[in-house]
C-alpha positions in Angstrom: -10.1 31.8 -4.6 -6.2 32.5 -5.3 -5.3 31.8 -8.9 -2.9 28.5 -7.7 -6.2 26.8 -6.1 -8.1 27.6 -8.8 -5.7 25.8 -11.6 -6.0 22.9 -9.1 -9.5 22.7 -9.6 -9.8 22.8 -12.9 -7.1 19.9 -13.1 -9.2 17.8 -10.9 -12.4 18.6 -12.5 -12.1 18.6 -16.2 -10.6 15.2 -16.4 -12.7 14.1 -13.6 -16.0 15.6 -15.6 -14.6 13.7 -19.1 -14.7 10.5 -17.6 -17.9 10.3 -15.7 -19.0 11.4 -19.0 -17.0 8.4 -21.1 -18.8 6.2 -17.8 -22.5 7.9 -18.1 -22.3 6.9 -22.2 -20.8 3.5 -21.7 -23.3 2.5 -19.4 -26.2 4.3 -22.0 -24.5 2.1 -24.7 -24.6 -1.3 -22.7 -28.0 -0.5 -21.2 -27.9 -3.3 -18.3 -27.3 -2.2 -14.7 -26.2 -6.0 -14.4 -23.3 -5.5 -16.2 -22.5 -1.6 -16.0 -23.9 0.8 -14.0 -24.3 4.0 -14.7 -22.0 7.0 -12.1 -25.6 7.9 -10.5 -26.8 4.1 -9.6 -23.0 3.5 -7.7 -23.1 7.0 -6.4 -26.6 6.1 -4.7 -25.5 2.9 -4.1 -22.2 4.2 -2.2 -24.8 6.8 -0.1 -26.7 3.8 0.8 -24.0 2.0 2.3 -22.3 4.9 4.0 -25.1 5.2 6.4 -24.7 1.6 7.7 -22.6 0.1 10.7 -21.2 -2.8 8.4 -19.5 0.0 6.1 -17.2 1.9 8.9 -16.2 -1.7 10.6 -15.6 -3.3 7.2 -13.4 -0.3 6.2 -11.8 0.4 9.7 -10.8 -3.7 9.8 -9.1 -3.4 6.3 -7.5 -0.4 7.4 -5.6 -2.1 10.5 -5.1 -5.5 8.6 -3.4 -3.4 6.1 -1.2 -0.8 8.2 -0.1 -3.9 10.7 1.4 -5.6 7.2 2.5 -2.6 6.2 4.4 -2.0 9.3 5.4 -5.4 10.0 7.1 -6.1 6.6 8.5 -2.7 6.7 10.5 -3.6 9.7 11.5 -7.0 8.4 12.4 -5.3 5.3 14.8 -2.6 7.0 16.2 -6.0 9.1 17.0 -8.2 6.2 18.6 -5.1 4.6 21.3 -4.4 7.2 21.6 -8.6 8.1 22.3 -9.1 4.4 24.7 -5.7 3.5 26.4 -6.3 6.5 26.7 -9.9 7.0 27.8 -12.8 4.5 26.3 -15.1 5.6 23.0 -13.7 5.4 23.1 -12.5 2.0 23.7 -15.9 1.1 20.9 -17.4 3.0 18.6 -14.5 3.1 18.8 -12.6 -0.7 17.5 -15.2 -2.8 14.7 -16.5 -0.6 13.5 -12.5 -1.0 14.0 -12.4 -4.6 11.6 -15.4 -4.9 9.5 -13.7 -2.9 9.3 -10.9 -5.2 8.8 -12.9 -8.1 5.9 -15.0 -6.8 2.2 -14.2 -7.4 0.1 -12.9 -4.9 -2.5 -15.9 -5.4 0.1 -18.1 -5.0 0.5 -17.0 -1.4 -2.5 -16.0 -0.6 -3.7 -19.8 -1.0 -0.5 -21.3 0.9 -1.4 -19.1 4.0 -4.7 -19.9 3.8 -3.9 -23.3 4.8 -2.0 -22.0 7.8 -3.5 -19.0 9.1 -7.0 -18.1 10.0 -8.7 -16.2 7.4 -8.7 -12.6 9.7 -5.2 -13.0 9.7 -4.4 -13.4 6.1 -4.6 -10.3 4.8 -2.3 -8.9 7.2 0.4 -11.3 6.5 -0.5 -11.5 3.0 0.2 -7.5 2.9 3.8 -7.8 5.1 5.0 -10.7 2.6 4.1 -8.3 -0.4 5.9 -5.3 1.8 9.4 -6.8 2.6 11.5 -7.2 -0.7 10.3 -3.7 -1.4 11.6 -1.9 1.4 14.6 -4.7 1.8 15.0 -3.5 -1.8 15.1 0.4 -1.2 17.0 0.0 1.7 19.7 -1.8 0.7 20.2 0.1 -2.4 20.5 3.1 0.0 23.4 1.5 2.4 25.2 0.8 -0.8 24.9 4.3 -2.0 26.2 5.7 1.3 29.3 7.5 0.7 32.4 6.0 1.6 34.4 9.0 2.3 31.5 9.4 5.1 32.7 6.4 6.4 36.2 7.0 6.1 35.9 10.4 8.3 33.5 8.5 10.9 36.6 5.8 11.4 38.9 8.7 11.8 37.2 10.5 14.7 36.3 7.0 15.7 32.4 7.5 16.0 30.8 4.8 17.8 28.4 2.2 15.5 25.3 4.6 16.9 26.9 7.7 16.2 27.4 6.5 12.4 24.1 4.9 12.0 22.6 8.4 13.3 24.6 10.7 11.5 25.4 8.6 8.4 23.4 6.3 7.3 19.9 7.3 8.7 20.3 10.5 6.7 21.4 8.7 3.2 18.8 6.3 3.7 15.7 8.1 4.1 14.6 9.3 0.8 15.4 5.4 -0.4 13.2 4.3 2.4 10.3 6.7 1.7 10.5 6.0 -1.9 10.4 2.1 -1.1 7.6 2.7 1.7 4.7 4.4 -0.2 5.6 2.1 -3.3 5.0 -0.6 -0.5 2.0 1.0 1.0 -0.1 0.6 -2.8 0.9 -3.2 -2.5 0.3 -4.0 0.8 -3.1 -1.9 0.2 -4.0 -4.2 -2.8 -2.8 -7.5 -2.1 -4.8 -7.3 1.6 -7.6 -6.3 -0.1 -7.3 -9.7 -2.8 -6.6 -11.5 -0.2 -9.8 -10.5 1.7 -11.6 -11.0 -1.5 -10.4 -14.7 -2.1 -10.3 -15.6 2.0 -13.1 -13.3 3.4 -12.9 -12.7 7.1 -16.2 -11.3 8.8 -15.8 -7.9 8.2 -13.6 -6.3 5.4 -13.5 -4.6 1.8 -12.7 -7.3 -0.1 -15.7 -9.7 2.2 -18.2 -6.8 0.6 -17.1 -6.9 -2.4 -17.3 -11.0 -2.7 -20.7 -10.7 -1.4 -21.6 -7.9 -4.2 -20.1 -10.1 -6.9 -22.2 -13.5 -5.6 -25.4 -11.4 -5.2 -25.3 -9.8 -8.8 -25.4 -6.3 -7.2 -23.1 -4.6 -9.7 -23.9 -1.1 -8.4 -22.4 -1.9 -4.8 -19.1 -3.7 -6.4 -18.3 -0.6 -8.5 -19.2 1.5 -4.9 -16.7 -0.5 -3.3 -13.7 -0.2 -5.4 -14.5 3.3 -5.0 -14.1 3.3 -1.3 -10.8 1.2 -2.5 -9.7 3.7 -4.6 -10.2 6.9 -2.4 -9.0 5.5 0.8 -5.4 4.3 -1.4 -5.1 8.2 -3.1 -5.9 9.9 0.4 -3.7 7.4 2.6 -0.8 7.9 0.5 -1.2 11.3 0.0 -1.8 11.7 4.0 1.7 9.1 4.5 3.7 11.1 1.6 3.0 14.8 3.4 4.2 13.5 6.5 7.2 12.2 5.8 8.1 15.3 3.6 7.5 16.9 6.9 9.2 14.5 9.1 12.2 15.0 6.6 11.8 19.2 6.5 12.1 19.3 10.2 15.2 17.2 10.7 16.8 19.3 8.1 
């Protein structure tokens, strides 16, 4: 094991081993599975599920629900953020509706498109609502830090609009858009989650985990946001090393 892999270890495991332990004693000091369960009951519980059908559907449907909001309000996003830096008229109509957005609570909408939209749906739209001011956000703040002498030089060799957008802006957006993407990824990952736990479709996390909380099984609700947890971590970890690549191999 080279000495780099093995520091890496030991940062995962020591703080890793110190809070199982803080866990393991907590759960010795309640001393009711109801209410805390101890690392061992979740980790059997978790093994237990793993081996059913219900598990890989439940997790596979969040999974789309989530990346087709995630995709969906990233595109809107990248949209709204050219429409309003480039156009008047849509900053005025378009900006503040987005900042409301931003500043509304999840609940709030998760409720109003309950009303609208079947409950399979939800999530996915709940997750693209949650997406867009974040990447409208990033973006924008990237075509207003593009450098105007840039532009200046494009006008005088008369590049086309493509030309510019490929040789220009694309490149000045990109680290503004990846920083705004996987900062939207965590959102759209937990509000389409809540919104499955509030509106449960047939199979998802969050219907799992409503079902855990109404039958008193503690054990699997702790298992769950497990699976929550490490799907988040490894997504986003799996998202960031690609588009560090993507970036590495245009440059």
């Amino acid at each position: 094991m080279s000495r780099n892999l093995l520091k890496k270890t030991i940062r995962i495991a020591i703080p890793l081993a110190f809070w199982l332990g803080v866990w393991q004693l907590a759960a010795l000091w309640v001393g009711l599975e109801l209410l805390l369960p101890s690392p061992l009951a979740v980790w059997d519980s978790l093994a237990a599920l793993v081996f059913t059908g219900d598990f890989w559907l439940s997790a596979l449907s969040t999974l789309l629900r989530v990346f087709f909001g995630l995709l969906g309000g990233s595109l809107l996003g990248v949209l709204m953020a050219f429409l309003t830096r480039f156009f008047s008229w849509a900053d005025l109509l378009f900006s503040p509706a987005i900042r409301v957005i931003r500043a509304t609570p999840v609940v709030s909408f998760i409720l109003l498109i309950y009303l609208w939209v079947t409950r399979a749906n939800i999530p996915g739209v709940i997750a693209a609502i949650m997406v867009l001011p974040v990447v409208w956000n990033s973006v924008a703040g990237g075509l207003a830090a593009v450098d105007g002498q840039l532009l200046e030089l494009a006008r005088a060799y008369r590049f086309s609009r493509w030309k510019t957008l490929r040789l220009i802006y694309l490149p000045s957006l990109r680290p503004h858009f990846v920083s705004g993407f996987l900062t939207a990824f965590g959102l759209a990952w937990k509000s389409g989650v809540a919104a499955e736990v509030i509106c449960p479709p047939r199979l998802a996390i969050g219907s799992r985990i409503q079902q855990a909380r109404l039958a008193l099984e503690t054990a699997d609700l702790f298992a769950w946001t497990l699976v929550i947890i490490f799907l988040s971590l490894t997504l986003e970890a799996i998202l960031r090393r690609i588009l560090r690549r993507k970036g590495a191999d245009r440059t």
